[in-house]
NUMAR-461584 format. One line per 4 residues: for each residue y, x, z of N, C-alpha, C. Coordinates in pm, whole numbers. Example, Ala and Ser with C-alpha at 12.3 -4.5 7.8 and 13.67 -1.06 7.14 Angstrom:
! residues 2
-569/1319/780/-450/1230/780/-330/1320/780  -225/1285/708/-106/1367/714/3/1290/787;
***
This chain:
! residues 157
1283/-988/869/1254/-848/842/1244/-829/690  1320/-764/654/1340/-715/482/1150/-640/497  1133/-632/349/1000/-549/247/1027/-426/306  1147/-344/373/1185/-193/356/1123/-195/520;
1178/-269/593/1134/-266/724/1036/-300/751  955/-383/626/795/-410/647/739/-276/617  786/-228/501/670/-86/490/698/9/582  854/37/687/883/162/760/783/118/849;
757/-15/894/675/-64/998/511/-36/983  495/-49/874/374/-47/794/300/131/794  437/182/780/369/293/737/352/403/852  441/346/974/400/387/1123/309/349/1148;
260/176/1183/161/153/1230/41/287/1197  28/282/1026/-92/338/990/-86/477/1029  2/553/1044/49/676/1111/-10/697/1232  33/608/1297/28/599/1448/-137/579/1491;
-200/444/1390/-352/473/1408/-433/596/1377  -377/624/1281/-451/747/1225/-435/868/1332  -325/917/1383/-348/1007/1465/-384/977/1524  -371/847/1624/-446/836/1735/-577/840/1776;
-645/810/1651/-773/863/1642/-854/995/1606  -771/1049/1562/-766/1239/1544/-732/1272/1651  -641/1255/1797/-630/1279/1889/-736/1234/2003  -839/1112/1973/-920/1146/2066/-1072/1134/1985;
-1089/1202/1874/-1146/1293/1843/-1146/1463/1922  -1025/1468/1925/-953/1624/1994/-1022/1624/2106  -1052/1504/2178/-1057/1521/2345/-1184/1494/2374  -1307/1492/2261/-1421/1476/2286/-1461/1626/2335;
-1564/1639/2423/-1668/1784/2472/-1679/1863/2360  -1669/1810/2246/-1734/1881/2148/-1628/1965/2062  -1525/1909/2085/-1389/1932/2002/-1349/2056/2060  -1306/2135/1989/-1218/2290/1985/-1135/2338/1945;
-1126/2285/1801/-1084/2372/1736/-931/2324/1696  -892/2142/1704/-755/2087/1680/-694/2055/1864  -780/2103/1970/-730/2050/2111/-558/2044/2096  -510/1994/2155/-366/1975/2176/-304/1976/2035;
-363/1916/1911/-293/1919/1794/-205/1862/1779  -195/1714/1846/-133/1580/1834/31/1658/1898  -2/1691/2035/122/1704/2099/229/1859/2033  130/1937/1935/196/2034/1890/281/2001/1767;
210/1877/1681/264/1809/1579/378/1738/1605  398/1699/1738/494/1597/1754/656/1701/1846  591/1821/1901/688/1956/1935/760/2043/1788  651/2020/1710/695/2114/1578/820/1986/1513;
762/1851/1492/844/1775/1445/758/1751/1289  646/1727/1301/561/1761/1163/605/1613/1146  564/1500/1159/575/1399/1167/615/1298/999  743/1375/988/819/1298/887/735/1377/742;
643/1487/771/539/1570/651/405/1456/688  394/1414/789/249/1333/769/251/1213/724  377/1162/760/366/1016/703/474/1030/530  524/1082/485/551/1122/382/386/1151/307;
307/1219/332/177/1209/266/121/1097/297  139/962/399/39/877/409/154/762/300  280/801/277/301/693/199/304/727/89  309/838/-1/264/900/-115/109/879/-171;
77/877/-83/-122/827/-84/-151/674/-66  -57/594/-20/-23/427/-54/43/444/-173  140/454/-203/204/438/-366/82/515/-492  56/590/-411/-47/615/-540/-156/548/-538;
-209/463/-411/-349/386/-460/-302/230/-494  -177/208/-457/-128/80/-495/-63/63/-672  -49/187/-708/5/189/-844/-102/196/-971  -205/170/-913/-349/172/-1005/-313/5/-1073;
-268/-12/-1159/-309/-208/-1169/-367/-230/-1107  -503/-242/-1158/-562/-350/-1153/-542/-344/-942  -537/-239/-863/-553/-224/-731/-404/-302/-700  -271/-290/-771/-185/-382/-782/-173/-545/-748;
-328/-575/-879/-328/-715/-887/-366/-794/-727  -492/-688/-732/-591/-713/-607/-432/-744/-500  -364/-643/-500/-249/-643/-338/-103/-777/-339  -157/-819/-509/-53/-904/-475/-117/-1043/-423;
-274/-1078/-394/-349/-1150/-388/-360/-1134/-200  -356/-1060/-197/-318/-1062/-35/-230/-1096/67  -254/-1149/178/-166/-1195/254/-201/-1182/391  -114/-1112/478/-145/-1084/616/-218/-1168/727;
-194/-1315/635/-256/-1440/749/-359/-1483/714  -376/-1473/558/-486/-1586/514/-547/-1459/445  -678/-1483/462/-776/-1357/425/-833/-1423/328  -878/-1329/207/-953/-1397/80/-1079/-1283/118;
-1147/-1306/47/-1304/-1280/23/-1303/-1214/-169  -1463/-1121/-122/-1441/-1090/-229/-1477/-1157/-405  -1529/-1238/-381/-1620/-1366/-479/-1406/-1389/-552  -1353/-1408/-474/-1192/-1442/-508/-1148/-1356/-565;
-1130/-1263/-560/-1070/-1097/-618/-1187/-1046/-713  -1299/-1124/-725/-1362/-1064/-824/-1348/-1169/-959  -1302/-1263/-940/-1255/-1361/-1000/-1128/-1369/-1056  -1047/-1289/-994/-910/-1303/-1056/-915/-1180/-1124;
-974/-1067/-1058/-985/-921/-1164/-1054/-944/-1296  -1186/-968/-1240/-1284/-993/-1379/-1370/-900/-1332  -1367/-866/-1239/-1452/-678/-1210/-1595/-757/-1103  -1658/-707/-1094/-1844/-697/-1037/-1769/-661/-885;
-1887/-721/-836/-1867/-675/-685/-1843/-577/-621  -1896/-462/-678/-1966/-323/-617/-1756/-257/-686  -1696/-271/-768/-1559/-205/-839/-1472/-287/-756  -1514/-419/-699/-1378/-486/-613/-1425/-432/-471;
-1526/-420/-442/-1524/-340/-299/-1463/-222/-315  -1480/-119/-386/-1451/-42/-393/-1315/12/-409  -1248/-112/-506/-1089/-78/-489/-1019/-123/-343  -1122/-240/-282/-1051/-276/-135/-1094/-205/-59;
-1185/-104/-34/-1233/-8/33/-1046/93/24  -1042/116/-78/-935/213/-121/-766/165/-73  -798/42/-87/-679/-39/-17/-669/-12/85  -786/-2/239/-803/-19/323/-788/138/385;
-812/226/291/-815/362/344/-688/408/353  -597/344/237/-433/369/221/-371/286/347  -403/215/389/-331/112/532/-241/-10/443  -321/-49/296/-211/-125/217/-361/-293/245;
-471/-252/269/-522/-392/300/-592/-333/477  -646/-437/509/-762/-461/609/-887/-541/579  -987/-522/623/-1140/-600/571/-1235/-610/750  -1230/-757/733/-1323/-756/842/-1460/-750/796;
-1495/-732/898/-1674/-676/847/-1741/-765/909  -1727/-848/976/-1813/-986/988/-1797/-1108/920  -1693/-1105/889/-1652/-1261/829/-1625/-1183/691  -1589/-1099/618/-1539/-979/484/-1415/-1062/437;
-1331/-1064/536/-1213/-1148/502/-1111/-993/469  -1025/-1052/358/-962/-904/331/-792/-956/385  -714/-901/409/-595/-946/404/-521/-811/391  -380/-826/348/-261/-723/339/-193/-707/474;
-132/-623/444/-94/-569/575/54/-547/524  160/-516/608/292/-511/605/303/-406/498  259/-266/489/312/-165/414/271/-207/246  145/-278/259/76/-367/98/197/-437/83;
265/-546/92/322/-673/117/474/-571/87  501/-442/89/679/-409/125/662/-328/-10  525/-299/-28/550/-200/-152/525/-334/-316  460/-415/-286/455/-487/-366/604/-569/-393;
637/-602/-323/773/-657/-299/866/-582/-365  875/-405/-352/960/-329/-393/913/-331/-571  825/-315/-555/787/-319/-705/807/-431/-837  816/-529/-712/843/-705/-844/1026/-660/-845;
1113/-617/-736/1204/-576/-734/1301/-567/-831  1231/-403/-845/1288/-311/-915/1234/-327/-1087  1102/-416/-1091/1103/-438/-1234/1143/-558/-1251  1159/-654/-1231/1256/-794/-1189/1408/-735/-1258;
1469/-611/-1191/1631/-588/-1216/1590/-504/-1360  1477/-394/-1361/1468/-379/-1468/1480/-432/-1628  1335/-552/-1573/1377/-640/-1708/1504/-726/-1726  1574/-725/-1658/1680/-816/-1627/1761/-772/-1764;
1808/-575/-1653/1919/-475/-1771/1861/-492/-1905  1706/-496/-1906/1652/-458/-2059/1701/-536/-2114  1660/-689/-2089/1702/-837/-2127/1840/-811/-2216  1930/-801/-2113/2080/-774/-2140/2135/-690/-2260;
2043/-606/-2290/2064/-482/-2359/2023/-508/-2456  1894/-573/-2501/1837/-614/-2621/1861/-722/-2670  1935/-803/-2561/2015/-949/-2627/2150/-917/-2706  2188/-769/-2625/2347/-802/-2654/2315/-701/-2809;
2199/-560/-2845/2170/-535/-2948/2143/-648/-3041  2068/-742/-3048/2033/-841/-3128/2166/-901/-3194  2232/-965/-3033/2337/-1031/-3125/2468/-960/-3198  2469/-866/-3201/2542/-732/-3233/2492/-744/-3366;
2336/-744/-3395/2300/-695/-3514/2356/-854/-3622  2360/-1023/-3579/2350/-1086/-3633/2492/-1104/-3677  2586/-1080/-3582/2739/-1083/-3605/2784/-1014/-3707  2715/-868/-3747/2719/-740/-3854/2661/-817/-3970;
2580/-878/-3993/2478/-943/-4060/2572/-1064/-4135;
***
């Protein structure tokens, strides 16, 4: 599975949880006012507007650095702790919870709450991936460009 099919995967899953829990919110006694929201969202065709905002709201909490560093430290199998990520950031406990709190709200980490094992999740893992990518080919062209200026300038020289 390519990074692209990890995050389309990634960014359903979190889709798919998220409504599903706004939908039986809907179906509690108490609920009124969104009843039948889920099935009107999915008749209208809203769909490709909700998860377009849930991956706009991952790229933007993953594009923070230092929340960057934290996601490339993650891994779907092996869970780190936070004593580890406060160690590789440099940041206090209470600023690394808080950025993995933020991870966790985007669907780019998970945190268990008994053991506080953190791990990445597919859509963390596809956007990070896209990102070493595209600056990987970036610096590549730059490379190319400022080598071939340089030696341009020494040949003139």
């Amino acid at each position: 599975m390519s990074y692209h099919d990890d995050m389309i995967q990634g960014l359903a899953d979190r889709a798919r949880n998220l409504l599903r829990v706004l939908d039986r919110q809907d179906r509690l006694e108490t609920a009124q006012t969104f009843v039948g929201w889920l099935q009107q969202q999915l008749n209208e065709g809203v769909l490709a507007q909700s998860t377009q905002e849930l991956f706009l709201r991952a790229l933007a909490v993953s594009g923070e650095p230092v929340n960057f560093v934290i996601l490339t430290r993650l891994d779907p199998l092996e869970g780190v702790e936070v004593p580890g990520l406060m160690q590789h950031t440099g940041l206090g406990r209470v600023a690394v919870s808080e950025r993995v709190n933020d991870l966790v709200q985007a669907g780019l980490a998970s945190r268990d709450m008994v053991s506080d094992q953190i791990r990445g999740t597919s859509l963390g893992a596809g956007i990070v991936a896209l990102v070493e990518e595209i600056a990987g080919k970036a610096a590549t062209r730059l490379g190319d460009e400022l080598g071939n200026t340089e030696e341009a300038k020494r040949q003139d020289g």
